[in-house]
PLY file of the C-alpha trace (Angstrom):
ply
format ascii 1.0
element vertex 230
property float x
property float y
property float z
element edge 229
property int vertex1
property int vertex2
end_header
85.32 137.97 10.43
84.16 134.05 9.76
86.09 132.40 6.63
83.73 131.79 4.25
84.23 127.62 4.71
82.77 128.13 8.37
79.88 130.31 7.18
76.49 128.87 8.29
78.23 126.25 10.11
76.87 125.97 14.33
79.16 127.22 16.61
81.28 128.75 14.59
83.30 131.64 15.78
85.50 134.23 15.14
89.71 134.01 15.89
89.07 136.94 18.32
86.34 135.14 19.91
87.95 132.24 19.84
91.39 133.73 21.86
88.96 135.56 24.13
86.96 132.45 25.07
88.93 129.75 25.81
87.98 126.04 26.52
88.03 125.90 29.91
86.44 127.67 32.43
88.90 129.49 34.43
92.38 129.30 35.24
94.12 129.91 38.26
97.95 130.22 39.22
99.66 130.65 42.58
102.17 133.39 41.53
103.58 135.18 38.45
106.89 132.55 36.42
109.84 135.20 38.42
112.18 135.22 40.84
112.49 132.27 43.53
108.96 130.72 42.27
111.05 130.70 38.23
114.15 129.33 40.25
112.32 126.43 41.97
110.42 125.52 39.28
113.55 125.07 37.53
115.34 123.56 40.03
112.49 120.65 39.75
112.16 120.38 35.74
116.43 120.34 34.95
118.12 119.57 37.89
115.73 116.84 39.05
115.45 118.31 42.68
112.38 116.10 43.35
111.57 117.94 47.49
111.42 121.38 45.41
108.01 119.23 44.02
106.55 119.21 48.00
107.19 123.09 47.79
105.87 123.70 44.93
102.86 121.46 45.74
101.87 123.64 49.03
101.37 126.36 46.54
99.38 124.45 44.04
97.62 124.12 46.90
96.58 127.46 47.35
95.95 127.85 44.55
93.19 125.02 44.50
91.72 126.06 47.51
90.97 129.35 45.36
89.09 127.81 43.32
87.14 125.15 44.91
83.99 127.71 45.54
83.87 127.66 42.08
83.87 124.12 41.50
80.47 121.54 41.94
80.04 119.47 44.50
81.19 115.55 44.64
84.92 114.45 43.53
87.12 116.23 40.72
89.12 114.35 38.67
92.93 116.02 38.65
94.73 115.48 35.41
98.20 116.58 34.86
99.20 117.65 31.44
101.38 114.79 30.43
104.71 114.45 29.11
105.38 112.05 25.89
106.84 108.84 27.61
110.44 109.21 25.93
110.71 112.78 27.47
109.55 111.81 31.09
111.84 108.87 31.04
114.67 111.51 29.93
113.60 113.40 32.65
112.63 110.62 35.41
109.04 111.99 36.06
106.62 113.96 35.01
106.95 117.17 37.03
103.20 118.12 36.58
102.04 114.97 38.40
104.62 115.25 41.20
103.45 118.06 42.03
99.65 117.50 41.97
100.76 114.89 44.12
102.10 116.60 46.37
99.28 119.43 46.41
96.37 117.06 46.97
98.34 115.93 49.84
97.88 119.70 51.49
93.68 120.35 50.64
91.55 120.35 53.74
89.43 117.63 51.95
91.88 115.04 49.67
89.17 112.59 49.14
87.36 115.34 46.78
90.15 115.28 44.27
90.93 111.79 42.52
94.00 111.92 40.94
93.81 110.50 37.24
97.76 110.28 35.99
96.11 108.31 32.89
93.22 109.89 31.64
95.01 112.32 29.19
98.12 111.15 27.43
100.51 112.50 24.92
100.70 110.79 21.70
102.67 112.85 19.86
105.75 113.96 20.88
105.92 117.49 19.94
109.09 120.42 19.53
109.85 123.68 21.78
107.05 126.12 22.08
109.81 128.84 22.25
110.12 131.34 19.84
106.71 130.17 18.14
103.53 132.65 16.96
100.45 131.72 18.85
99.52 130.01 15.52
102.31 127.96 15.23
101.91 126.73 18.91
98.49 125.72 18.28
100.18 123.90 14.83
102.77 122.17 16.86
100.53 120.84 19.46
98.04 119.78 17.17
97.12 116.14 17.83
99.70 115.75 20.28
97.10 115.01 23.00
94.37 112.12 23.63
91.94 110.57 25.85
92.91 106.82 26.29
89.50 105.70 28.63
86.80 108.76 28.23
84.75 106.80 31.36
86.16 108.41 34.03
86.02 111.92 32.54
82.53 111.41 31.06
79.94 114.45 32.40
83.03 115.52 34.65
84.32 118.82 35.91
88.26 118.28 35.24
90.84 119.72 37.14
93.81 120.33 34.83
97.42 120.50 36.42
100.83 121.81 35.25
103.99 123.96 36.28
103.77 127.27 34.35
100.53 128.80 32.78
102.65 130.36 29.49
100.39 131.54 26.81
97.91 129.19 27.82
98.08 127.09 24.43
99.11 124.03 25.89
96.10 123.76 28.23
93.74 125.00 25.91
94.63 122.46 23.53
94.43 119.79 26.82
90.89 121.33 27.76
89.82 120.72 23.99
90.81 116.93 24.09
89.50 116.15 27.37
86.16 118.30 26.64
85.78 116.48 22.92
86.02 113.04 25.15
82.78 114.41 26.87
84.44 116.40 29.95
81.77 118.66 31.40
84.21 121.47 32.12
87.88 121.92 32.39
89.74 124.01 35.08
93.02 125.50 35.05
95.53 125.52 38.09
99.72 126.37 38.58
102.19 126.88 40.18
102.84 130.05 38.09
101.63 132.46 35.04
103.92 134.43 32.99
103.46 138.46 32.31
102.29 137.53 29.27
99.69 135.21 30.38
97.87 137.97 32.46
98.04 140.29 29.81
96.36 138.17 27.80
93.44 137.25 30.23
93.00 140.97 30.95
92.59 141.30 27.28
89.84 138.89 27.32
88.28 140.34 30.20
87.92 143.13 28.79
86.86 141.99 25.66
83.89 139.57 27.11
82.58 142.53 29.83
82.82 145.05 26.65
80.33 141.90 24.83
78.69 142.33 28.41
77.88 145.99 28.75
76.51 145.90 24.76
74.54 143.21 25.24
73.25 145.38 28.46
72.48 148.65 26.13
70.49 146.83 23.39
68.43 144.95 26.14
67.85 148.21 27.38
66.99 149.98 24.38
64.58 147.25 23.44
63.06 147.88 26.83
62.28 151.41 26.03
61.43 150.45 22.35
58.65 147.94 24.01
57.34 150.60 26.96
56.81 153.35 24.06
54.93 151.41 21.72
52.48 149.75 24.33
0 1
1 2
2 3
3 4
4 5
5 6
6 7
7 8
8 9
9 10
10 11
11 12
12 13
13 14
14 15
15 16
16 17
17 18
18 19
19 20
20 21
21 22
22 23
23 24
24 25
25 26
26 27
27 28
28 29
29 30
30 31
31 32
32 33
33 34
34 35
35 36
36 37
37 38
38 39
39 40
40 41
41 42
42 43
43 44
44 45
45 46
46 47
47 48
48 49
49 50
50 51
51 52
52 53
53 54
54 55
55 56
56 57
57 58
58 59
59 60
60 61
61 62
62 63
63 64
64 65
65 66
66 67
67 68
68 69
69 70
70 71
71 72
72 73
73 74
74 75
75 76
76 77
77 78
78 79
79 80
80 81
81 82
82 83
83 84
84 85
85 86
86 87
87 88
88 89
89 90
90 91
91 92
92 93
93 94
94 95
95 96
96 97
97 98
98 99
99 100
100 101
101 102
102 103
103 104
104 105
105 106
106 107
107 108
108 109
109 110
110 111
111 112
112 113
113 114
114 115
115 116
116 117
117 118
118 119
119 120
120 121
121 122
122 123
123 124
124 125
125 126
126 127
127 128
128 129
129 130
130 131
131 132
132 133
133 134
134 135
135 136
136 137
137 138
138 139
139 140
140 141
141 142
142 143
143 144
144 145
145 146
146 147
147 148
148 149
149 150
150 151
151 152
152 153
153 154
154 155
155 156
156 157
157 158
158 159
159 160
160 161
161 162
162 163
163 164
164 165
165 166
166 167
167 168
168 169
169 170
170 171
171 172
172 173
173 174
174 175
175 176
176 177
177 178
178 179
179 180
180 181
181 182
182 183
183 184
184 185
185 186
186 187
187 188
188 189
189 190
190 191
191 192
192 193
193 194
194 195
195 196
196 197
197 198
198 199
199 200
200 201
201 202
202 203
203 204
204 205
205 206
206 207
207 208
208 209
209 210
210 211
211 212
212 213
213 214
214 215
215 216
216 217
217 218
218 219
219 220
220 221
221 222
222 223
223 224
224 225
225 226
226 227
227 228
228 229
């Protein structure tokens, strides 16, 4: 149920709707956060193994080539979900755009995808997301992002980059900013997904094609409804 402060407001929707619908389009991931793909990804991110990036770019890679059907013709813009300056110089690099780098370098057609380190930044820096309630992720990531230059997004379908697809509040909140700075659409691709992720997207499957088949059985009724009465 709607609050009553966003009663009669437009657009206004539901939590539930608002979890099953996120703001982006789709989101795709090479393979689930386990195993080798968990122990490379790590390897990258805290023990600054910087080749583990050209590995793990090959399989962003696949990843994009997934989804490019899906995507409109003419060039994408590839944004990597940024680190706050103090933690990539901590770190040396931002492991999101290293390997984005390194996947655009593996696409049959590189000069579709332009490569825009700067059009998302983060302004805030922001605490763990471990441990948190899906509300208090969205809390602590609140603001953190912005748009410095909205040109080069402007009417664009956005390809959105990072390691691990988690919960998938990080890159919602991303696909928010870039879509508020007038972003046509925002795509999802990693590396990897968590268990938890893909439990949660099968919940929202299920709970859009449930929307889907209603929708179907009132149109239908309506049908019959219009054939006996004329």
């Amino acid at each position: 149920m709607l609050s009553p402060a966003f009663i009669g407001r437009p657009g206004a929707t539901c939590g539930l709707c608002q979890r099953a619908h996120p703001p982006f389009e789709r989101a795709v991931a090479y393979g689930n956060y386990d195993g080798g793909l968990r122990d490379l990804i790590h390897l990258l991110k805290y023990q600054q193994v910087r080749p583990a990036a050209e590995v793990l770019g090959r399989m962003l890679a696949k990843a994009v080539a997934d989804l490019e059907t899906s995507l409109p013709d003419g060039t994408i813009p590839v944004v990597p979900v940024p680190l706050h300056p103090r933690k990539e110089r901590q770190r040396g690099f931002n492991q999101a755009e290293l390997i984005a780098r390194a996947a655009l370098k593996q696409l049959a057609c590189p000069q579709r995808f332009q490569l825009r380190t700067g059009a998302l930044v983060r302004q805030r820096e922001t605490g763990s997301q471990i441990g948190l309630t899906r509300h208090q992720r969205r809390e602590n990531l609140r603001g953190a992002f912005g748009v410095v230059s909205p040109a080069p997004i402007a009417q664009r379908d956005i390809l959105l980059v990072d390691d691990v697809l988690t919960t998938g509040t990080t890159v919602s909140e991303c696909a928010r900013v870039l879509r508020r700075a007038g972003a046509a659409r925002v795509w999802v691709v990693t590396v990897a997904r968590t268990l938890k992720t893909l439990e949660a997207f099968a919940m929202r499957d299920e709970f859009w094609k449930k929307e889907s088949d209603e929708k179907q059985d009132n149109e239908s009724e309506d049908r019959q409804v219009i054939v006996a009465s004329g």
